[in-house]
N, C-alpha and C positions, 0 to 999 in steps of 0.2 A: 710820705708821712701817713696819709690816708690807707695804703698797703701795710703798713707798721702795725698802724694800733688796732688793725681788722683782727689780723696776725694777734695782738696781744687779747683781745676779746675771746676769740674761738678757742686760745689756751685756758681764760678763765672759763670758758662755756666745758670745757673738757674735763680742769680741773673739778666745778662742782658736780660736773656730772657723777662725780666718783664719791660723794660726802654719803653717808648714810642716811635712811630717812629722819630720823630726828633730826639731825643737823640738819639736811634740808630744809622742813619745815621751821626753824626757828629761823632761817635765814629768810625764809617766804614770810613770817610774821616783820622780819625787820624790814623790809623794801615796802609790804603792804602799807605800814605807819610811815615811811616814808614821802610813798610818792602818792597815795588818796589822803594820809591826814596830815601830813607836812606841804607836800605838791597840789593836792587836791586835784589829781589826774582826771578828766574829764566828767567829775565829778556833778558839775550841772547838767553833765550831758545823762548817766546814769540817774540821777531824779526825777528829770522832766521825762525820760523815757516809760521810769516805773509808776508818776503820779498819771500819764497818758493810759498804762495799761491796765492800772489798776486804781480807777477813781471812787469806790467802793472806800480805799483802806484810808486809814489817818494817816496822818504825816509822822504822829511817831512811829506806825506799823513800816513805811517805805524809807525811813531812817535805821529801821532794825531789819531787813529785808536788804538793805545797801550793804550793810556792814558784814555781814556777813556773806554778799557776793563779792567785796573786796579780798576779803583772806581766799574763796575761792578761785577766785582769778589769778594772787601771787601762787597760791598752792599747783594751779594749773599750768603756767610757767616752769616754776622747777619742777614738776614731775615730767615736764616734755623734755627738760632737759638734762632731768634723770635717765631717759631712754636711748642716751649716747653710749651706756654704758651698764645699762641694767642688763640682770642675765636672765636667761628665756624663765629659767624656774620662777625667778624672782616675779616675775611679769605675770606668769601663769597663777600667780595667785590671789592677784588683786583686783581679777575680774570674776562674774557669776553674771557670764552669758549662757542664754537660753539660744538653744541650738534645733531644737526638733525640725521648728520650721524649714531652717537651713538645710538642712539636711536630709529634709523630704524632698528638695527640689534637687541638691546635688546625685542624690540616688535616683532619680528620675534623669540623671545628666542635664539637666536646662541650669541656665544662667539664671540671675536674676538682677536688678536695679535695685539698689537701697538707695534711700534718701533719708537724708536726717538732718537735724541745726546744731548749732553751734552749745549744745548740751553735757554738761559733763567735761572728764576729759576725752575727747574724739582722738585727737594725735594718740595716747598712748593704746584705745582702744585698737585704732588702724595696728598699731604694732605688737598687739595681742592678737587679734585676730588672724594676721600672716603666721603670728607662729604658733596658734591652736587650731585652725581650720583649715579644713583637705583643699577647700576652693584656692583658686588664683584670688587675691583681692586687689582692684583695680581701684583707685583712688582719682578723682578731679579735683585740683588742686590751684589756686593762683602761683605763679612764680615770684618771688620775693626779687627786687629790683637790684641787688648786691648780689654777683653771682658767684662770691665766695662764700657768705652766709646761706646762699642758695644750695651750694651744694654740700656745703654741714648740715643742716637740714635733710637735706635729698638724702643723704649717706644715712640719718637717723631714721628717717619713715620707710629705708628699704632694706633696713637690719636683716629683718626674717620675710622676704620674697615680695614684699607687696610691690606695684609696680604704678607709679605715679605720673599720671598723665596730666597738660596742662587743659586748660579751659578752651584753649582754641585748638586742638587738635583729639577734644573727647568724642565728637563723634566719628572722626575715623578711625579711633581705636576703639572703638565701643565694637567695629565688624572685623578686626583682628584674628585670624584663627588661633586659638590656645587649647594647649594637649588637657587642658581639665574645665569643667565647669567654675565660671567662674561670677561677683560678684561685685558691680559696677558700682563703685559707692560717691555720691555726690552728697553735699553741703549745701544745703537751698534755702539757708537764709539770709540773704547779704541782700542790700539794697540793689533791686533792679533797677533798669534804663527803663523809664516812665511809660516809653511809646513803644516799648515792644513786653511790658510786663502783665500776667494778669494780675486783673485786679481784685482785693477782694476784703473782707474783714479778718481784722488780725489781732488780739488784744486791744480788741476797742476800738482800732484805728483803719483807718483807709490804706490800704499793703498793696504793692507790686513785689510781683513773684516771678523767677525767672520762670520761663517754659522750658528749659533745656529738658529736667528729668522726663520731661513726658513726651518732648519731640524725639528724644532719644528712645524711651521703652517705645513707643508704638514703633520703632523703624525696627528696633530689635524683635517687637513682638515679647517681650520678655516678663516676665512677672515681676510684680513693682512690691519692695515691701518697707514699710517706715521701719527706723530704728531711735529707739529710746535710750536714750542715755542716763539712768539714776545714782548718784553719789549714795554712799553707805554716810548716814546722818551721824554716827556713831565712830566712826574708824577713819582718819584722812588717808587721800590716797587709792580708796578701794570703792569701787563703781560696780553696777548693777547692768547688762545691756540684754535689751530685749525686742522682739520683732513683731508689726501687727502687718499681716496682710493687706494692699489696699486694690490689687487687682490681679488675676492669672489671666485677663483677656483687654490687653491695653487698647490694644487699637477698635476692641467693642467699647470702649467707654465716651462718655462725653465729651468735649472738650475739657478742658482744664478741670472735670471730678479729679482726677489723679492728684492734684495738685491739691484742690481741695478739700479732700481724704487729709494731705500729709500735714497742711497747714493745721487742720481740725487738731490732729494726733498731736503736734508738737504742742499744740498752745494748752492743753489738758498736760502734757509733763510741766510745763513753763508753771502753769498754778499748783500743779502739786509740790513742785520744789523751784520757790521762785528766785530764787539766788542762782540757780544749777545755769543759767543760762546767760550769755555773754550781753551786757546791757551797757556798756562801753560802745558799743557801733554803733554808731549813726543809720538807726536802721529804716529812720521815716524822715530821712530830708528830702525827698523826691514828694513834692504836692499830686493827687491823684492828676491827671489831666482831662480839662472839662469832654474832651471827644473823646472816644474810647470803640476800636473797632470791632468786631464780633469775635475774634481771635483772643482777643485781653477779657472775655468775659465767660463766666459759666454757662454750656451750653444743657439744655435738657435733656437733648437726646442725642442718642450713639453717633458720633464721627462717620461710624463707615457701619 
């Protein structure tokens, strides 16, 4: 039974994937009044998150700041799963990515580390980016626990080349040999494990942060670069992505600056479009812990 209606779900995931985009978004407008103003989907959890990060605003500014990250969040849904079935042109035009960066390091042949949050839509960027950019793109990714939905998924974020590695075997593919320059792209804002996270300030709050991106660039040696994810405020569907440098000499940096650099970068998009960013996660249920070893802290000076 469980087999059955898996089976009848991936046919609706396939059928809407084929609706146009107005139909889609009208269908993203009726699940949004659904499940946030009928369901009230984690809806305490997105308030207390945004009155914690922004204690500045009134209650009707994080009530109008809500509402408009719900239609974002339905809108971000069906566009992922617009991308079972979207065509490369279609795709190719709903992004205004800034590339120089990029491609000053690809002509150079060196790799590079991007890191970025939960900004935007990321899913459909990853599959713009495989089919607008000369590099390999290498995605870290959690595996979804249904390993039929896992691999509809899997089949969607590897339309156009990108190649997607899980969380526990990213750093032995991070040393992979591939016949092109390619671009490590992680996700680093999801709530770490307390005792192994650094620590630091984050919208206000006390934040653990994984270390992966930076124990990985220093092993790489690789250049590290944030990615910004901005929604077009005026047109759904069409997103802005853009790259700030935060180091070409990782393993010369301090401890956990790398990290500190990206957290800075994101939480400056986070206030300029503060709906852009996913506030449904439980991103501070982890309390700081009162001991904290010199590894989970900002160091001053160079590593090595």
């Amino acid at each position: 039974m469980k087999a059955f209606t898996t089976h009848l779900f991936l046919m609706l995931l396939n059928a809407v994937s084929k609706l146009s985009w107005g139909a889609l978004y009208k269908l993203s407008d009726i699940v949004r009044f659904l499940i946030f103003d009928i369901g009230q989907y984690r809806k305490k959890v997105v308030l207390q998150n945004m009155r914690n990060s922004f204690p500045e605003l009134s209650e009707t500014k994080i009530h109008e700041i809500a509402a408009k990250f719900y239609r974002n969040f339905t809108d971000i849904i069906f566009e992922t799963i617009k991308m079972k079935s979207v065509s490369k042109d279609d795709l190719l035009q709903r992004f205004d990515l800034e590339t120089p960066l990029l491609m000053h390091y690809f002509e150079k042949k060196q790799n590079a580390v991007v890191v970025a949050g939960h900004l935007g839509n990321w899913e459909m960027l990853n599959l713009f980016a495989s089919a607008k950019l000369p590099h390999q793109i290498v995605v870290v990714y959690h595996e979804l626990q249904n390993d039929t939905f896992e691999d509809w998924f899997k089949n969607v974020r590897t339309r156009f080349g990108t190649e997607m590695v899980t969380m526990k075997e990213a750093i032995s593919k991070a040393f992979e040999p591939r016949d092109r320059p390619f671009l490590f792209v992680l996700i680093n804002d999801q709530s770490a494990v307390p005792e192994k996270a650094f620590w630091t300030k984050f919208l206000n709050q006390d934040t653990g942060v994984y270390r992966g991106v930076e124990l990985i660039a220093r092993r790489l040696n690789a250049p590290v670069l944030y990615m910004g994810i901005l929604k077009n405020e005026l047109r759904r569907g069409f997103y802005k992505a853009y790259f700030r440098p935060i180091t070409d000499t990782p393993k010369q940096e301090p401890t956990n600056s790398i990290l500190q650099k990206q957290i800075g970068f994101l939480e400056e998009d986070i206030r300029r479009q503060p709906d852009n960013w996913l506030w449904t996660h439980k991103r501070w249920k982890h309390p700081r812990p009162a001991h904290l070893n010199p590894l989970q802290l900002l160091q001053e000076i160079p590593s090595e």
